[in-house]
N, C-alpha and C positions, 0 to 999 in steps of 0.2 A: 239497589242491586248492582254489582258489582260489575262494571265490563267483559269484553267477551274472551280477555287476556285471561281471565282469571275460572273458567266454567271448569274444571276437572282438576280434580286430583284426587282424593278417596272416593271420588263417585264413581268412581272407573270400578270399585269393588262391590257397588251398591244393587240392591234386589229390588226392583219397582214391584208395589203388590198390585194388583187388580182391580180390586173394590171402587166403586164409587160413594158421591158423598153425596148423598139425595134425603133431605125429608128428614123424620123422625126416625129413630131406631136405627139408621144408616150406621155401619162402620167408617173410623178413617184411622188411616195408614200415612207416616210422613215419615220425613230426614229432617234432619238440625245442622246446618252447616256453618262454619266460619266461615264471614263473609269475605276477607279479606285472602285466604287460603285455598278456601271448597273443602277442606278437608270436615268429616263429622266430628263431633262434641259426643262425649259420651257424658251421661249423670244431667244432661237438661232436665230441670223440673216442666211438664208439661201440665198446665191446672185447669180442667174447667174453670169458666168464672161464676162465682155464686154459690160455687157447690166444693165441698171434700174430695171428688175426682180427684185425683192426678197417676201421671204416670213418668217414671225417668226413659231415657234413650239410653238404646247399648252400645257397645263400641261401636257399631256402625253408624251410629247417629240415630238409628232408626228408633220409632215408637207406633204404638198402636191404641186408639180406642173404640170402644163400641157402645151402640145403642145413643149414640148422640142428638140431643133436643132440634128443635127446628132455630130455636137462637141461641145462639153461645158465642162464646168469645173463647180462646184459647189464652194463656198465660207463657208464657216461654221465658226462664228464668237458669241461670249461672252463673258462678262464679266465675269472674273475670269480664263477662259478656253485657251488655244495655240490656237493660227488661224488654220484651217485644208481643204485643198484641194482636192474637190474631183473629177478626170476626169472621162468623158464617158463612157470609156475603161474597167472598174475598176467594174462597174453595170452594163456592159451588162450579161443579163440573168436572172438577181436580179430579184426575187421577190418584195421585201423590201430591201429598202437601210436602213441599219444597222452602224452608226455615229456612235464613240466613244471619246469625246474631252477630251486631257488633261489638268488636272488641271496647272495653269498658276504656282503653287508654284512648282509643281513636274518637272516642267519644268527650272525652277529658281534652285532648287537642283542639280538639274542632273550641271547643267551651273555651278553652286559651284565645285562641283568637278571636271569637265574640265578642271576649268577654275582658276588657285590657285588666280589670282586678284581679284575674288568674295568672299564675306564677308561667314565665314562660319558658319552654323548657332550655334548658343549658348544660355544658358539660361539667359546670365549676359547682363543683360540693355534691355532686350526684352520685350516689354509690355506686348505682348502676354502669357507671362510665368507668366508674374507680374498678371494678367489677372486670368488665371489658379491656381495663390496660392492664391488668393481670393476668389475664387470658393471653392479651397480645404478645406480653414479656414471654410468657414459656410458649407460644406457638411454635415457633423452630424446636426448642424443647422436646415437645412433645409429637413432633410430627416424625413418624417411621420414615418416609421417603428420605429428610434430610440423613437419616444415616445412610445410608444409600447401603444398606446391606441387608440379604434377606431375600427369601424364596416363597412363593406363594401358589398357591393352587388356586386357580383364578379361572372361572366362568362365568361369560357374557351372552345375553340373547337378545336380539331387537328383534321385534315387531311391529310392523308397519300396516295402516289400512288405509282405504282410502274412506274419508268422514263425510257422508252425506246427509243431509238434514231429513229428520223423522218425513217430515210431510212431501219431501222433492221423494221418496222411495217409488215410488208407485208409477212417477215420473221421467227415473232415469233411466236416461236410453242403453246406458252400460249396463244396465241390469235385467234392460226387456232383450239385449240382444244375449247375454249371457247367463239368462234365468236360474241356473244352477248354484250363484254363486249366492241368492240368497240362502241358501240352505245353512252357510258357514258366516249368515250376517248377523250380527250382534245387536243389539238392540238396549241392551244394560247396559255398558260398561261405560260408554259416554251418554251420559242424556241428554237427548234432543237431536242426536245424529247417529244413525246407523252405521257400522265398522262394517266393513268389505275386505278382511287380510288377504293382501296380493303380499308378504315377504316374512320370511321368518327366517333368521339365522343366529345358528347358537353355537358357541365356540368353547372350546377347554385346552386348556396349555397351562403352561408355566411361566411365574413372571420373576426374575430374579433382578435384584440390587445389588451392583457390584459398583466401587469406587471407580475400581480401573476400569470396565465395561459399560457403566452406565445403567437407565436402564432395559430390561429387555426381554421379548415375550417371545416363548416358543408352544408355536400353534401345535398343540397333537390330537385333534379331530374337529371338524366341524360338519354340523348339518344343515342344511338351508331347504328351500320351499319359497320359490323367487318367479318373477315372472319376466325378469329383465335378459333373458338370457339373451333375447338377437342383439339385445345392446354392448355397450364396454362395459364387462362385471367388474372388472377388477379396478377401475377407475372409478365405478358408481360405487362400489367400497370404500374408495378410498374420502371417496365426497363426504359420506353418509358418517365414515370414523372421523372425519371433523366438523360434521355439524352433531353428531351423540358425539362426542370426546370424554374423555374423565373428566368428573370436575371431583375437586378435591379445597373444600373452602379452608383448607391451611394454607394453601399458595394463596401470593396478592391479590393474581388477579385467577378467578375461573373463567376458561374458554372454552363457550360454545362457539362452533362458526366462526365466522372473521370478528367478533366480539369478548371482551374483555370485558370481564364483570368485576368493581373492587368487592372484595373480600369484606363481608361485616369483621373479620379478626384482623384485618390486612394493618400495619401499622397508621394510616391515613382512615381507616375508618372512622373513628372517632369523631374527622373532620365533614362527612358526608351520611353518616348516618345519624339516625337518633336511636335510645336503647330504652325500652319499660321492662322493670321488672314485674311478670305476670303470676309467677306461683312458685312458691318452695316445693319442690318434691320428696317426703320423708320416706315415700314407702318404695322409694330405690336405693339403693346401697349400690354406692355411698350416695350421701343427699344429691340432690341436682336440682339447679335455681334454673326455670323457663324465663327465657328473656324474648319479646317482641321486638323485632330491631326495623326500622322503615328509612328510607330514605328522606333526606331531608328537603330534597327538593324531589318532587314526585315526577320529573320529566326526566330527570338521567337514569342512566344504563345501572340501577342497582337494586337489591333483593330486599322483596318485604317478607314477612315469616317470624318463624322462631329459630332459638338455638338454645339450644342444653348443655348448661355448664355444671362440671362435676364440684364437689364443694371437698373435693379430702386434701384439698393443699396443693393440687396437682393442677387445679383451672381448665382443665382439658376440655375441649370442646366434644363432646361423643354424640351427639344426632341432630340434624338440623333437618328444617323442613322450611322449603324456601317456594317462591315465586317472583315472577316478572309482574310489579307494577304496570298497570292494562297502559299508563300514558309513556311509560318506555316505546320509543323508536326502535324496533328490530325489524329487518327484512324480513315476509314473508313469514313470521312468528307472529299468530295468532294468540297464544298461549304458552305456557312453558313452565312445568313445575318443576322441583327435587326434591329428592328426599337423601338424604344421608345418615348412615351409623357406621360410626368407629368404635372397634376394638384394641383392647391395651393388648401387650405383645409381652412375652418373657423381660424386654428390656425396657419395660411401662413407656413403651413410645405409642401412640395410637394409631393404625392404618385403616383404611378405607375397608370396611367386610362387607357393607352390603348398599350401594349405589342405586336409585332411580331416576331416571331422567326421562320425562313425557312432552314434548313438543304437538302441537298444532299447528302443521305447515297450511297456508292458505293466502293466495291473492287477494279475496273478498271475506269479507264478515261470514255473509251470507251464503259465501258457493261450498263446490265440493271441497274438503281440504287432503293431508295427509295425515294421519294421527301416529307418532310414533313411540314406541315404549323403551327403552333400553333398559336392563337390568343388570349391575354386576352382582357378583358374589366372590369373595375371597377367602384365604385361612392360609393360614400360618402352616408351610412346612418344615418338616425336622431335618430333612433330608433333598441330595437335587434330586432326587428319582420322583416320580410321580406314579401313585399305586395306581394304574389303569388298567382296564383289561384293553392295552392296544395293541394291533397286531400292524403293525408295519407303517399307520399310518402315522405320519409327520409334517405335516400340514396340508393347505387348501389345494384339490384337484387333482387327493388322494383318490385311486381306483375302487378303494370300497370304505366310502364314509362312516360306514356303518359296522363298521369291525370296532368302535366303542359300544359296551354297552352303556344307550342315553338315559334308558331308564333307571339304572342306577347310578349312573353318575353325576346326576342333575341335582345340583342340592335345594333344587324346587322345583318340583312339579310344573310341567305345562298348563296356563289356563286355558280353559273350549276352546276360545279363539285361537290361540295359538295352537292348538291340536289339529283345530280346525283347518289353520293353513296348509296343511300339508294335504293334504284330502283334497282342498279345493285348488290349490294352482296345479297338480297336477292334470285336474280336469280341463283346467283354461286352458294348461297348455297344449292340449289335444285337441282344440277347437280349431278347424282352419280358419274362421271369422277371426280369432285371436291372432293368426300366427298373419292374416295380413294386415292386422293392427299394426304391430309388431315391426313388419317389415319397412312400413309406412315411418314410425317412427326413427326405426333408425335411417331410412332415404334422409329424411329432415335433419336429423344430429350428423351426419358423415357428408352427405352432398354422393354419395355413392347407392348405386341400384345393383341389386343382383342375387341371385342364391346359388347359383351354380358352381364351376368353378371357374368364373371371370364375375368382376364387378363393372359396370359403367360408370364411371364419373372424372372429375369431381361436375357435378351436372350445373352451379352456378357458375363456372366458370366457360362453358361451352358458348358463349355468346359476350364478347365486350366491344371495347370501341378505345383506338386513342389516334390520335394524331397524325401519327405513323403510319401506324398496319391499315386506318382504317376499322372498317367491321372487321372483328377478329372470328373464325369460328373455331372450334376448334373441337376434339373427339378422343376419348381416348378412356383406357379404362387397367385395369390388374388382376393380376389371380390373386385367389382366393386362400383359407386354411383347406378348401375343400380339394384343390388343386397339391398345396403341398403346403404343410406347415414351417418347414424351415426353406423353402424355396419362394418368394416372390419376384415376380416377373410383371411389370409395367410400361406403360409407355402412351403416346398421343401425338397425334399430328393436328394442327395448326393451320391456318392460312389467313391472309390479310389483304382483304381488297383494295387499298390504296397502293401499298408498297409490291403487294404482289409476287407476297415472298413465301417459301413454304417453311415452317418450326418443326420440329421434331424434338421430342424425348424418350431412348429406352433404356429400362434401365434395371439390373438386374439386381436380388440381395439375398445371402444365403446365411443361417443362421446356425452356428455351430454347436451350439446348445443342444440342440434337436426339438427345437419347440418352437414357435411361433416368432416373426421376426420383430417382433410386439412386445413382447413379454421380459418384463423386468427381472433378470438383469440380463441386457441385451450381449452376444458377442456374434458379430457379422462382419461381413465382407461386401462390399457393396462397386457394384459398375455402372456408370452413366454416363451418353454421349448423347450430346444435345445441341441443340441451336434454338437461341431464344434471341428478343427484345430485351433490354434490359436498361431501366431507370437508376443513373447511377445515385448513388445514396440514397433510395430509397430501401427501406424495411420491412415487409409485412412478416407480425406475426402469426402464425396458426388460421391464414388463409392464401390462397394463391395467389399470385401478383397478378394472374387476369382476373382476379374473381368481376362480375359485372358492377357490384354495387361500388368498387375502384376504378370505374368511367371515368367517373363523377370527378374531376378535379379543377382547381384551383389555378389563376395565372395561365402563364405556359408552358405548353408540357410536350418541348421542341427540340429536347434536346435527350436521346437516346442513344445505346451501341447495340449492333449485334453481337451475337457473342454465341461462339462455336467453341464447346470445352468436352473435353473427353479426362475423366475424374475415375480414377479408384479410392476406396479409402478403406479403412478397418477400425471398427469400433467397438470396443467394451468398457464394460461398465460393472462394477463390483459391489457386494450389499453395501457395505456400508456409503454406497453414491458416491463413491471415488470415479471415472469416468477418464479415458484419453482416446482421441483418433490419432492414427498417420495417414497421411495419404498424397497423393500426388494428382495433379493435372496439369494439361495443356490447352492454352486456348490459344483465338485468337478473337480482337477483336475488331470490329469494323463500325464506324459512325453512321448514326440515323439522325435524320430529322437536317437539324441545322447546323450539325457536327460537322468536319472533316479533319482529317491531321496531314500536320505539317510536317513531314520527313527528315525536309530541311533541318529542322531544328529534331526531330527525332533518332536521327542517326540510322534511317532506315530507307531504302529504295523500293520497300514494296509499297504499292497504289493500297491507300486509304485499310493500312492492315499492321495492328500491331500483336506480335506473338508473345505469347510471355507460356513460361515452364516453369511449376514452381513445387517444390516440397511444403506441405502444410503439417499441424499437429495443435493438439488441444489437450488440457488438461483441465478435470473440470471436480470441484470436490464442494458437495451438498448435502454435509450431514442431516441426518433426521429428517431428508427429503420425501416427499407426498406428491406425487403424481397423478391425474387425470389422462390414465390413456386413451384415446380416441384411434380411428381407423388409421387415420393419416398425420396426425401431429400428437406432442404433448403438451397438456396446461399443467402448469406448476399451480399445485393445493399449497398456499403459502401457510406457514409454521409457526414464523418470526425467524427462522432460523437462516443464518447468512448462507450464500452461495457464493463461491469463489471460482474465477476463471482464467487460465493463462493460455491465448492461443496465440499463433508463431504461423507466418508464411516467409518461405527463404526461395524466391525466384532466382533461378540460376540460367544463366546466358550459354546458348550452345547445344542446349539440349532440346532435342526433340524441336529446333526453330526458335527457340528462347531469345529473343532479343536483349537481356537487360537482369544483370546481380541487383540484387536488395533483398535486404532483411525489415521483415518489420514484426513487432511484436504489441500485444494487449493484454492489459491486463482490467479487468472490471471485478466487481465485488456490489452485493447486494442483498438488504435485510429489513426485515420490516419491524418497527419498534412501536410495541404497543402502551398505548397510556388509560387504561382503564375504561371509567366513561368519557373522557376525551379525546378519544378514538386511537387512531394508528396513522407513522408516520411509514411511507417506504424510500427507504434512500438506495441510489444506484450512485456508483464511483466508477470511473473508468479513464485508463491514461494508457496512450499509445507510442510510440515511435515507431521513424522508419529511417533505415540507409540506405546509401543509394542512390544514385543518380537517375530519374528516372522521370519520362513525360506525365503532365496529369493525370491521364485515364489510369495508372500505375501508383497515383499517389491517393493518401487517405479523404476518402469522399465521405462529410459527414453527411449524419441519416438528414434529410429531411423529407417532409408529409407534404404533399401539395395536393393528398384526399380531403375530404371532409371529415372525414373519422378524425378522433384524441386517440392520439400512440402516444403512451409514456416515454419510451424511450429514443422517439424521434423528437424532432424541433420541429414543430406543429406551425410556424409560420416561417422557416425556412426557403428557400426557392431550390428546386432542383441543381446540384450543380456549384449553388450559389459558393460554400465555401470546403478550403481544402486544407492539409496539414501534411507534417512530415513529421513534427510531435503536439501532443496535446493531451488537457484534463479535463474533465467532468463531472459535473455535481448533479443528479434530479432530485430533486426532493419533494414527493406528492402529504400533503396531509388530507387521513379523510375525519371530520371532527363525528361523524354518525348523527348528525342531526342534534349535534347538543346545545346549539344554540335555535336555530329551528324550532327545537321541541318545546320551545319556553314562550314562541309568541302566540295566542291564539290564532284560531280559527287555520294558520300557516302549517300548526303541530297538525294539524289534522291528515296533512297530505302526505305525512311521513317522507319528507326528503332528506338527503344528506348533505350537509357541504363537502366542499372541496377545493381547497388550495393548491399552487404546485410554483415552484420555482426552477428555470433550467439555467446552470452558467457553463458557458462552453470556452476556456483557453486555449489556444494554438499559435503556433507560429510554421513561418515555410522558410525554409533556409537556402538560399540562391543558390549554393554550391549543391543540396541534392535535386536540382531541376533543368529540365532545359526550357521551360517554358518560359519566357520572359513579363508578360501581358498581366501578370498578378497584380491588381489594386491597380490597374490604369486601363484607358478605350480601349479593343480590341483594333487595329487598322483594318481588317479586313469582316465582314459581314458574318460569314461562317466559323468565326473564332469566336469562341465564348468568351464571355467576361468572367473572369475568374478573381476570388479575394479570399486571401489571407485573413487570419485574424491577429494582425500584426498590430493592428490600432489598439486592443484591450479585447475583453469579453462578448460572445455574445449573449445575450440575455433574454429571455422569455417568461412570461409567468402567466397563469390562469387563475380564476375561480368558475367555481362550476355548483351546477347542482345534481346529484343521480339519485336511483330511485325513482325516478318518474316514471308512471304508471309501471312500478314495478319493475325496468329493464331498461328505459333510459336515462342517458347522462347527456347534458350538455355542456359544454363551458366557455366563457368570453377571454381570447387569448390577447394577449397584449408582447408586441413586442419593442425590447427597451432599447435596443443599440443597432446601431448600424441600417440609421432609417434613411438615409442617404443613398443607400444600396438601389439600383433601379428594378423596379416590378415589387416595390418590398409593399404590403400591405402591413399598419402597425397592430391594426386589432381582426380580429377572426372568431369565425364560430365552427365549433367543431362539436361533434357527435358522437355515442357510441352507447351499444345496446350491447346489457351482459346483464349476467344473474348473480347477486351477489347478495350470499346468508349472512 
């Protein structure tokens, strides 16, 4: 029997009868499955043994007999498939008798290796193979996409349930508390787990291929039936369209999620798959040869199934029907089928007409999971207009959805389930039990409480500790969309029982757009006057700098500034993720901990206070960019697709208390490159200058981490402080291999981890002439002066291996660092941490 990767795919369409199997004269009722697939076998001979009986299955796989003896054996017989025996013994109790036949090659396989006088299999004189590089030669050929031209009328619908096991129903607390929802629970379509649809959304637009444009979809209606609403919709969209994506097995690689599946046509196939031919098909015009194709090693990331190859000269590939091998490593992917059919086009190119993609999201074998269905549908049009009957609407968060007609524009019909969702979350969502579910959920994803129009948070950050401040506490909260959708208004006050100081931040942001200060593509205007702590070179991403679980750090952590800065800025952002700010601020700063500055050499007479005024700007360009918006930050949904950035501070002396001209400028660049089942690398570039004359606190302070947490784009065994520049480059380069050497040891493949490599090189130099600070790469004379170094010696250098995936959401890694161990407080090796969810 086959793993649990592999339980669904045409049984999702399957009718369980009723009857039991008891005794004489009993009826019985069964399916015929492909073991390897799930999908039904139609034409199985089904034969009493000892007797004339028999019966074949119909497309569904299914069959039926009646009046059955008290002993029999069943017969189960096909072409292509191992003969398979089935006694009495075996179905008493049975419901449904439940076939699984194997494939007659996989059986020939097995027999190869047994058996060393079996021929074994190879590419050299195989027709099959020969078969397959025919196919591969015209794949560009024959793929629509590569002409990049061309308009389609294109609809998509997912549906999501959540999967709960037949026997836990009776059990689950979600279902005693929201009783209703069994009404719309499914019970056929997956066997062995009952469907509960919490989400259904169906979309229609238009997808056009243009050389000079690219490609590109415009939405003209959608309807949904979701229960995420207190959540980020438009970010859990964005999530859900990269883990259902198109796949399309004429590209190399197909991407679900952050994985990269090679291609059985992809030009390296050959070298990681193996290919059987299973049947000539005559009674399709034109002929089509069915090929088995499996992976050759059954622990990498690649598809077992079939493919349908046309025989009229053309080789084109027109329907595949695939699956994940159950010993494939994929997060949180219990399962995962496809099915595919292409159509030929006026210019006999083939494009994708009708797409499935069925995922089984789940942490445990055994627990609740997520089941999800995606369907495309596409056709060929003549013309850009799209016949619709639409009245105004033009995409998502149109004021009447429902100005398509969906009943006839649907070039398939809703199944129950999917009818059913809409019937049932409405009802959920009218539940108050629901809606302080709901609320509860998003306190946990945002660190933010409230429904009114004010929020409370960010709530882990209302309590930390460091060195300094002492217990930090701190309060503070935002308005709401309920308050005003293009107006927010923030802020928080602070206090620190050591130093005894009081923090503030308010800060105002108005959105031009007239919509939500949230909402892609952003154009605001933003004010903020603040007095904080502030850790020089350190980073945090997409969390607060007080969050609590950043107590926690490493060495000493003695060296801080305050910092009093009054900031306007202005920022927009354009579809196509082109992005610039400008903006200007004023600070000043002052030294904490075991800081002070020296005047003397700073060219300044104010007590332990340096001003700076400076004009800022960004320019930021992310084609094909995927965002995850959240309340208060964004995660970047990576693509593969580079992001480039140029941003520019010009401090100018005189203004506004300005002490000190300098220009400094950056530029970074970053992309993530994928290699099939070898996983993905992501490389970050980034190279700075600055001019200028001007004391440390003023010069480029690189990141470092002196948390416990892994930040990619800090230096994880760095010292606060420790080094500084006035120009410099950077290289990171993380490789994640997804478990593919992991998945090849026993008993270790089990745990499903991933590896993780990472190399950091950091260049700089500090040039005497733009500094006053002298003390670079030698003792400080005085206690309160920091030791400060250059990277004038050569590189710094760090590297890790790590493991993630553990219990599903962590990562560890062993950091090692390779230069400049000389350096005092420098620890060479580290452990660092970090908890994320990763498809």
């Amino acid at each position: 029997m086959q793993g649990f990767f592999m339980r669904y795919r045409f049984l999702l369409f399957l009718v369980f009868f009723t009857s039991r199997i008891f005794g004489q004269g009993a009826s019985l009722t069964g399916i015929v499955l492909d073991a390897t697939t799930e999908k039904p076998i139609q034409g199985v001979t089904v034969k009493l043994s000892n007797t004339t009986k028999s019966v074949g299955t119909n497309k569904e796989g299914q069959f039926s007999m009646s009046s059955m003896p008290d002993n029999w054996t069943l017969i189960f017989s096909a072409v292509g498939y191992k003969k398979q025996l089935f006694p009495m013994s075996v179905a008493q109790g049975k419901k449904v008798l439940i076939i699984r036949l194997e494939d007659e090659q996989q059986s020939l396989d097995e027999v190869v290796v047994l058996a060393p006088k079996r021929k074994k299999y190879s590419n050299k004189h195989n027709p099959t193979v020969d078969l397959i590089h025919k196919v591969i030669e015209r794949r560009d050929e024959n793929n629509a996409l590569n002409a990049a031209i061309g308009n389609y009328r294109e609809y998509e619908k997912l549906s999501m349930s959540l999967a709960i096991q037949n026997q836990k129903v009776d059990k689950s607390r979600l279902l005693k508390r929201f009783v209703f929802l069994k009404q719309g629970m499914d019970t056929l379509k997956y066997p062995g787990r009952s469907l509960v649809p919490i989400f259904m959304d169906e979309k229609i637009g238009q997808r056009q291929l243009d050389k000079a444009k690219g490609n590109t979809f415009v939405l003209l209606g959608e309807n949904q039936s979701r229960v995420d609403q207190y959540l980020d919709e438009d970010g859990i969209d964005e999530y859900l369209d990269k883990i259902y994506g198109e796949t399309n097995i004429y590209d190399t690689d197909v991407s679900i999620g952050n994985r990269r599946f090679l291609s059985p046509i992809a030009t390296l196939g050959p070298s990681f798959y193996k290919y059987y031919l299973v049947d000539t098909l005559k009674e399709k015009k034109p002929w089509h040869v069915k090929i088995r194709v499996e992976p050759r090693n059954r622990e990498d990331a690649l598809f077992s199934g079939y493919i349908y190859i046309r025989l009229d000269g053309t080789y084109a590939l027109d329907q595949a029907e695939l699956s994940i091998n159950e010993a494939t490593n994929i997060n949180w992917v219990r399962s995962l089928n496809i099915e595919l059919n292409y159509v030929e086009d006026k210019a006999h190119r083939f494009f994708l007409s009708r797409g499935v993609l069925r995922i089984d999201l789940g942490i445990f074998k055994d627990g609740m999971g997520l089941f999800g269905e995606k369907v495309t549908n596409r056709s060929v049009l003549d013309s850009l207009q799209l016949s619709l009957n639409v009245k105004g609407v033009t995409g998502r968060g149109a004021e009447n959805p429902n100005a398509i007609n969906w009943e006839q524009t649907r070039p398939e019909k809703l199944s129950k389930l999917e009818q059913q969702a809409f019937t049932n979350i409405d009802s959920l969502k009218q539940s108050k039990s629901f809606k302080n579910l709901m609320a509860l959920g998003s306190f946990i994803m945002s660190g933010y409480y409230g429904r009114g129009v004010i929020e409370i948070g960010s709530v882990p950050s209302f309590y930390s500790f460091n060195p300094i401040e002492g217990s930090r506490f701190k309060f503070g909260g935002n308005t709401t969309d309920a308050f005003s959708k293009t107006l927010l208004l923030e802020g928080y006050a602070a206090y620190g029982t050591r130093d005894r100081q009081w923090k503030y931040n308010l800060g105002a942001t108005y959105s031009f757009n007239k919509q939500s200060v949230y909402k892609f593509p952003v154009k605001l205007l933003s004010v903020k006057v603040n007095k904080e702590v502030q850790v020089p070179g350190q980073d945090f991403n997409f969390i607060d700098n007080d969050n609590f679980l950043l107590s926690f750090r490493r060495g000493e952590n003695d060296k801080m500034f305050y910092l009093q800065r009054r900031q306007v800025e202005y920022f927009q952002e354009f579809e196509n993720h082109l992005s610039f700010k400008l903006g200007f601020f004023n600070q000043i700063l002052s030294p904490a901990g075991i800081l002070k500055f020296d005047h003397s050499a700073f060219r300044r007479s104010r007590d332990n206070e340096l001003w700076t005024s400076a004009f800022t700007g960004e320019l930021r360009w992310a084609p094909e960019e995927k965002i995850y918006q959240g309340k208060r930050y964004r995660r970047i949904i990576n693509t593969g697709k580079p992001v480039f950035t140029l941003a520019a501070q010009i401090g100018v002396k005189g203004v506004l208390g300005g002490d000190y001209n300098y220009q400094r400028f950056i530029f970074s660049a970053n992309k993530r490159f994928y290699g099939s089942q070898f996983g993905f690398t992501d490389a970050v570039f980034e190279s700075g200058i600055q001019f200028g004359k001007v004391p440390y606190p003023l010069m480029i302070i690189h990141r470092a981490n002196q948390t416990y947490s892994y930040q990619l784009n800090s230096y994880n065994l760095m010292n606060s402080m420790e080094f500084m520049s006035d120009k410099y480059t950077s290289l990171l380069l993380q490789h994640s291999f997804n478990g593919f050497f992991l998945n090849k040891i026993p008993f270790l493949k089990k745990l499903d981890l991933r590896e993780i490599a990472s190399v950091k090189v950091l260049y700089g130099k500090v040039d005497a002439s733009n500094r006053y600070t002298k003390n670079f790469d030698t003792t400080p004379k005085h206690p309160s002066e920091p030791q400060l170094f250059s990277l004038n010696r050569g590189a710094y250098v760090e590297g890790s291996v790590g493991l993630s995936n553990i219990f599903k959401i962590l990562r560890i890694d062993l950091v090692r660092r390779f230069t400049y161990l000389d350096n005092p407080g420098v620890s060479p090796w580290g452990v660092r941490a970090k908890i994320g969810v990763d498809f």
